[in-house]
C-alpha positions as CSV (number, residue, x, y, z in Angstrom):
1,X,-20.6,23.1,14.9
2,X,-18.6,24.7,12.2
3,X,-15.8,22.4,13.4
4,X,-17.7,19.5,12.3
5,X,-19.6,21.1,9.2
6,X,-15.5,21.7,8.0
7,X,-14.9,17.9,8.9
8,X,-18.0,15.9,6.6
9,X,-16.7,18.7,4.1
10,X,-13.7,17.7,3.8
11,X,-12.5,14.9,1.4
12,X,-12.6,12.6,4.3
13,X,-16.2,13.4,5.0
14,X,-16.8,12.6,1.0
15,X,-14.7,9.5,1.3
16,X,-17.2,8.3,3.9
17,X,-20.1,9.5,2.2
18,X,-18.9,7.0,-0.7
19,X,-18.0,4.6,1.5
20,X,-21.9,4.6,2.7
21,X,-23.4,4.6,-1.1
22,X,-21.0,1.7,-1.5
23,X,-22.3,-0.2,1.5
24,X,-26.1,0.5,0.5
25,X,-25.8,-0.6,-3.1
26,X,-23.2,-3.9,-2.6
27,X,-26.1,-5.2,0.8
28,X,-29.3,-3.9,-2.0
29,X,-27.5,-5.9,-5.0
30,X,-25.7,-9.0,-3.1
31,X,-27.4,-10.5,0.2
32,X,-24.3,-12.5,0.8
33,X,-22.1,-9.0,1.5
34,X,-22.6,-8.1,4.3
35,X,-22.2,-11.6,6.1
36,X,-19.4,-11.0,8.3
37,X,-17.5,-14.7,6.0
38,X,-17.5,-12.4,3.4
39,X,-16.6,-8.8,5.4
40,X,-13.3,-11.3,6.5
41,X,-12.7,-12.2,2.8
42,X,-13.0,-8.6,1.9
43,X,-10.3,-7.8,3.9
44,X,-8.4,-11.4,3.5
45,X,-8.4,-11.1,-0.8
46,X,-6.0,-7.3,-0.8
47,X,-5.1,-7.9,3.1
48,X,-0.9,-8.0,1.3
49,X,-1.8,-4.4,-0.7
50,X,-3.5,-2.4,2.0
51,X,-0.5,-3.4,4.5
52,X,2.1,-2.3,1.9
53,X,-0.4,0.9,1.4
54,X,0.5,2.3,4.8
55,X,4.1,2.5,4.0
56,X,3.5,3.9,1.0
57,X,1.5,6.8,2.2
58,X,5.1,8.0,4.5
59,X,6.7,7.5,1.3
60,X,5.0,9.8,-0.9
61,X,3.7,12.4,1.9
62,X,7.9,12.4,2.5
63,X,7.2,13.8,-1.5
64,X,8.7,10.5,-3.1
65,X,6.9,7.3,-4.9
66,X,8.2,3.8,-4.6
67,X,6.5,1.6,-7.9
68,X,9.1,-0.9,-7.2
69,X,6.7,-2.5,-4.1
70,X,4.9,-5.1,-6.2
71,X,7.9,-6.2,-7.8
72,X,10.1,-5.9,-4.2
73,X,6.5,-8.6,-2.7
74,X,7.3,-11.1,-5.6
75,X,11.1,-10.9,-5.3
76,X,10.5,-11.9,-1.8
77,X,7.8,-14.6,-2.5
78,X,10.1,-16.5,-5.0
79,X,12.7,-16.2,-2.5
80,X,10.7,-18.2,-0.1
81,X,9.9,-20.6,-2.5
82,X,13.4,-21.1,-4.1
83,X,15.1,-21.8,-0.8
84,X,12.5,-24.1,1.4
85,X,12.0,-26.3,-2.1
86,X,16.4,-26.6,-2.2
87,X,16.0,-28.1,1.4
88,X,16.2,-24.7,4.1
89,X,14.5,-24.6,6.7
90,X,11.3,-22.3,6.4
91,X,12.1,-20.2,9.4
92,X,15.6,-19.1,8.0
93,X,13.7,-18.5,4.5
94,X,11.2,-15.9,5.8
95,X,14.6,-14.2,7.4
96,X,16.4,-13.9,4.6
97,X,13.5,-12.7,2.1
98,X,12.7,-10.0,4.4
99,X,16.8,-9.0,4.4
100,X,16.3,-9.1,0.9
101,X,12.9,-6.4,0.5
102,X,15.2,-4.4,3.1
103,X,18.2,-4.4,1.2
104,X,15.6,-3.6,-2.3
105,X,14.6,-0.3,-0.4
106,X,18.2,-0.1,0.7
107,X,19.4,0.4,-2.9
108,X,16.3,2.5,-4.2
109,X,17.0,4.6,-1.0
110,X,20.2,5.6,-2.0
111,X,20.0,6.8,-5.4
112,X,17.2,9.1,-4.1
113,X,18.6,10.0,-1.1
114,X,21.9,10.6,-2.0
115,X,22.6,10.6,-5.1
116,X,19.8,13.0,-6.2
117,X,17.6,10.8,-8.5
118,X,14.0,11.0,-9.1
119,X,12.3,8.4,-7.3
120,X,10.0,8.0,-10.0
121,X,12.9,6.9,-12.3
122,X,14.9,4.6,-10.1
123,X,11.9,3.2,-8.5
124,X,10.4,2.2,-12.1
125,X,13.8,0.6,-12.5
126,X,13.7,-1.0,-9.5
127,X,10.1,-2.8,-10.5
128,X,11.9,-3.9,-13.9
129,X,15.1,-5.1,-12.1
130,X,13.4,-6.7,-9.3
131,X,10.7,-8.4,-10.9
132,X,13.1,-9.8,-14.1
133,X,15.3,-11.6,-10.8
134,X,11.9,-13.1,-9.5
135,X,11.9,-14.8,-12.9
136,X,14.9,-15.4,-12.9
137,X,14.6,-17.2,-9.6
138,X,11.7,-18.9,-10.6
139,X,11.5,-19.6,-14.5
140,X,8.2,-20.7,-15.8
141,X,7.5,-22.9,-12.6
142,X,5.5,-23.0,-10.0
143,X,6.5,-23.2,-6.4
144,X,4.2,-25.1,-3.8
145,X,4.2,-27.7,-0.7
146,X,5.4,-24.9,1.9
147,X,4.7,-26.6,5.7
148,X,1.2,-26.6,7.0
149,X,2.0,-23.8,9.7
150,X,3.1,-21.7,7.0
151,X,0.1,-22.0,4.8
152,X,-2.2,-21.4,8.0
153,X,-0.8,-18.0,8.2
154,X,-2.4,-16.9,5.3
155,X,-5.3,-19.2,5.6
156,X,-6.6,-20.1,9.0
157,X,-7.8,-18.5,11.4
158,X,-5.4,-17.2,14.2
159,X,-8.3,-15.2,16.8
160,X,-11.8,-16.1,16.6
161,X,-12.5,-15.7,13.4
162,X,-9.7,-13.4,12.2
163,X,-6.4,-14.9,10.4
164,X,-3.2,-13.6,11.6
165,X,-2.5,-11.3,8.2
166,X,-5.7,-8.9,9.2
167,X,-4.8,-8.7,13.3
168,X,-0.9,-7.8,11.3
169,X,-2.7,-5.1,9.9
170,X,-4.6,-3.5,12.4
171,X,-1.3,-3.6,14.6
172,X,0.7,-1.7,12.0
173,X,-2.1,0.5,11.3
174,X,-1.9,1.4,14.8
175,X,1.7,1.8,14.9
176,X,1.8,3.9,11.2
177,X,-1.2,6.2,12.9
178,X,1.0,7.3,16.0
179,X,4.2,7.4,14.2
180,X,2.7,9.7,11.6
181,X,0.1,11.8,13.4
182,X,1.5,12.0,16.8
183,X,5.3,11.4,16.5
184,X,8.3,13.7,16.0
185,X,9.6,11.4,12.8
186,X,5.5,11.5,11.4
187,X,6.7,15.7,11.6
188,X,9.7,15.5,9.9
189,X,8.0,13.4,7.0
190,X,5.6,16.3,6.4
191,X,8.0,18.9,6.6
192,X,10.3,17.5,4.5
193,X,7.6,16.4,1.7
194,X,6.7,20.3,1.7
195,X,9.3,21.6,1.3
196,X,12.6,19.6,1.1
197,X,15.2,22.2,0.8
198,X,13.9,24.3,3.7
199,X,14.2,21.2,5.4
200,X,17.7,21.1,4.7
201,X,18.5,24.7,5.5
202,X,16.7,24.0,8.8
203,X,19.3,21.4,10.0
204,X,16.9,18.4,9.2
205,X,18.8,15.0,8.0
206,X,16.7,14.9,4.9
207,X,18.7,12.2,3.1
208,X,19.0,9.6,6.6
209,X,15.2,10.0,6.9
210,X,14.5,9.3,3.0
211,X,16.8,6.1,3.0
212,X,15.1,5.0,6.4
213,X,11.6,5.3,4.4
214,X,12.9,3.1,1.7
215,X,14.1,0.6,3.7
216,X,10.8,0.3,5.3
217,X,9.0,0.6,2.2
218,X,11.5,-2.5,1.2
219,X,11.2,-4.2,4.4
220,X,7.4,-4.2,4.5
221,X,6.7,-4.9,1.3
222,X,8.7,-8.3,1.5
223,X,6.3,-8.8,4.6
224,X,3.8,-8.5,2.0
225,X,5.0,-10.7,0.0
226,X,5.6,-13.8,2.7
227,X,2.0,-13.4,3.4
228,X,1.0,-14.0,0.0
229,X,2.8,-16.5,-0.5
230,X,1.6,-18.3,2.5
231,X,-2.2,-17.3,1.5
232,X,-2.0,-18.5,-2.1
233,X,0.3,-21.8,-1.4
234,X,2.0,-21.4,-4.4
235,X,4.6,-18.9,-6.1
236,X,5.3,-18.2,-9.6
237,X,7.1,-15.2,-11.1
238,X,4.5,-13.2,-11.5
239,X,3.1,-13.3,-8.2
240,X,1.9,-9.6,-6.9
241,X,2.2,-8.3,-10.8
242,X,0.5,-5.4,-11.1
243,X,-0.7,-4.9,-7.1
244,X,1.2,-1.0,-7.3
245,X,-2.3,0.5,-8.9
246,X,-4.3,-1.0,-6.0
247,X,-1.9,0.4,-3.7
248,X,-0.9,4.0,-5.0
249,X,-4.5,4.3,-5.7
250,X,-5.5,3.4,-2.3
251,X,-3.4,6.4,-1.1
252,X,-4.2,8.7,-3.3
253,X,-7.8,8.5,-3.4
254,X,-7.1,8.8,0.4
255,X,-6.4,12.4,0.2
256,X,-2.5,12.1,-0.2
257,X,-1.1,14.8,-2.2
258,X,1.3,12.9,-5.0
259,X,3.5,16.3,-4.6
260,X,3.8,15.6,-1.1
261,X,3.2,17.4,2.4
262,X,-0.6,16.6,3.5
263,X,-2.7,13.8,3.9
264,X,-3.6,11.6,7.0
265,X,-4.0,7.9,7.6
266,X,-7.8,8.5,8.7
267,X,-8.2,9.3,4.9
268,X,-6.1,6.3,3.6
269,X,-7.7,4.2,6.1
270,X,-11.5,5.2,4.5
271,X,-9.9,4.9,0.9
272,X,-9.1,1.3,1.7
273,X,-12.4,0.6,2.8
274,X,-13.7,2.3,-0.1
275,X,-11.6,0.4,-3.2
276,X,-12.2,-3.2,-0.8
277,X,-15.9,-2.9,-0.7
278,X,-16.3,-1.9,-4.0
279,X,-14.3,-4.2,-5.8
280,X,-16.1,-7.0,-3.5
281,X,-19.4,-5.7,-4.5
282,X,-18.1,-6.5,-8.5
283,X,-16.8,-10.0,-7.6
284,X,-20.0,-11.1,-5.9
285,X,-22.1,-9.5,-9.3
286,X,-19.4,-11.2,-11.4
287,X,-17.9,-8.5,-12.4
288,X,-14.5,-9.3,-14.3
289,X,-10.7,-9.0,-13.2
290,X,-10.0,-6.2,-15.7
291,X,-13.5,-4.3,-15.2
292,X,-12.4,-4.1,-11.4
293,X,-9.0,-2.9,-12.9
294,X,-10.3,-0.3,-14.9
295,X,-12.5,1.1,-12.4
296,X,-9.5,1.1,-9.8
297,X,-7.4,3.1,-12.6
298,X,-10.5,5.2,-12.9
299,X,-10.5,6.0,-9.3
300,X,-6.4,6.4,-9.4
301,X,-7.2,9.6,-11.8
302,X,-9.8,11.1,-10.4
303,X,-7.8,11.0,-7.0
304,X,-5.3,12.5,-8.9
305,X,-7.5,15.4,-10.4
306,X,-10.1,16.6,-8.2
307,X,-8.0,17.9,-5.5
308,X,-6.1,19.7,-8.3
309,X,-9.0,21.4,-9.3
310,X,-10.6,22.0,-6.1
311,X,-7.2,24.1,-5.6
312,X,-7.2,25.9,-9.0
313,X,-11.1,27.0,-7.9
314,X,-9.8,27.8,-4.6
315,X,-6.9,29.9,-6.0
316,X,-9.5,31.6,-8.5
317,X,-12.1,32.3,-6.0
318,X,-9.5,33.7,-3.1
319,X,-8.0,36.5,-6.3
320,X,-12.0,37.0,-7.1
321,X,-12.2,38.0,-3.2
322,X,-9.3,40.6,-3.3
């Protein structure tokens, strides 16, 4: 019983106790919501930002922050377009932009890892760089007539009802649950994102592991980034601007400490449902892009401060005790 009393405590307990007040107003406000169309658009409308999400959370439990993922999604989206509209076949495309998110990470990897650098820096240079060669890439045009197959990707329907972006993600959701709750790597991420130079002094591989999360971070978000190309049918260089606040919101607010070394996918996974529904519940009452925005950014502080202060009162209150 007190097991359980700790557990709807906890900020996973008050993630799904939001989660619930957000369900109850959005089906009191907008009859349309809960109509499972809609539940599959839900998902279908952030399905590129919620896979890069899970990456993200290894990346910044590991005690980093990649803000280059947006930037890495359109770099690989005008890559796509670029090369199928010179003539390559679509197949080879997808290949190639998916080397290219790889080798993105690669390169933020490296300064980190190796060389020392805050990730914070060379990541923010990373979403400048990135980003100014998807414009490069693409200039002030607009990208579109991919092949039919391609488009249904995004689009259609793979399994019943469900399109083949939202069964991706409940496979790597899977996979990113057992590799980081029940795995020896998921370990070494925690460890290391506590404390990194213990780590060190402990035999671990710190930098090898930090690299390898890069490159997934990289290699994932160019995933991303193929799927929304294929779900909006066109490119242009600003495709995915500005998706990083979703996403490091959706982690945060998911219980992830931004210094690193706690946090669980079970949390992320309820923070995701919890910034979906709600901004669904604001389009269907027409509420506008940069409301939603502000209320995301709103969330992305709070996430932010509360658990800080809910240690500072836990600090206080354990020196009160002695």
């Amino acid at each position: 019983m007190k097991a359980k009393l700790r557990r709807l405590l906890s900020w996973e307990g008050l993630l799904l106790a939001i989660l619930a007040l957000v369900v109850v107003v959005n089906a009191n406000l907008a009859p349309a919501y809960l109509s499972l169309n809609n539940q599959i658009n839900l998902f279908q409308l952030s399905i590129e930002k919620i896979i890069v999400a899970l990456v993200m959370a290894f990346i910044i439990i590991n005690g980093e922050i990649d803000l280059s993922v947006a930037s890495v999604m359109g770099l690989a989206a005008c890559i796509v377009a670029v090369l199928f509209d010179r003539g390559f076949p679509m197949e080879w495309v997808i290949v190639v932009a998916l080397l290219a998110g790889a080798l993105c990470g690669a390169f933020n990897g490296f300064w980190v890892a190796y060389i020392g650098l805050p990730s914070l820096a060379v990541t923010l240079a990373g979403m400048i760089g990135f980003r100014g060669v998807a414009r490069i890439l693409i200039e002030d045009r607009s990208i579109s007539g991919f092949p039919a197959w391609f488009t249904a990707l995004g689009q259609q329907p793979l399994i019943g009802p469900f399109p083949f972006s939202l069964i991706l993600f409940a496979l790597l959701f899977t996979l990113a649950l057992i590799v980081l709750q029940y795995s020896g790597v998921g370990r070494l991420v925690y460890i290391i994102g506590h404390n990194a130079a213990v780590a060190r002094y402990s035999g671990i591989d710190v930098p090898q592991l930090k690299l390898g999360l890069f490159i997934a971070s990289g290699f994932v978000a160019a995933l991303a980034g193929v799927l929304l190309a294929a779900r909006l049918g066109a490119v242009r260089g600003n495709t995915a601007d500005g998706f990083e606040l979703d996403i490091i919101t959706m982690v945060l607010l998911g219980g992830v400490s931004i210094f690193g070394g706690t946090g669980n996918l079970a949390g992320v996974g309820l923070s995701i449902l919890v910034i979906l529904n709600l901004r669904n519940g604001m389009s269907l009452l027409n509420v506008t892009g940069n409301v939603q925005t502000g209320v995301v950014g709103m969330l992305l502080i709070l996430s932010v401060l509360l658990p800080n202060l809910a240690q500072m009162a836990r600090e206080r209150w354990q020196r009160r005790a002695v």
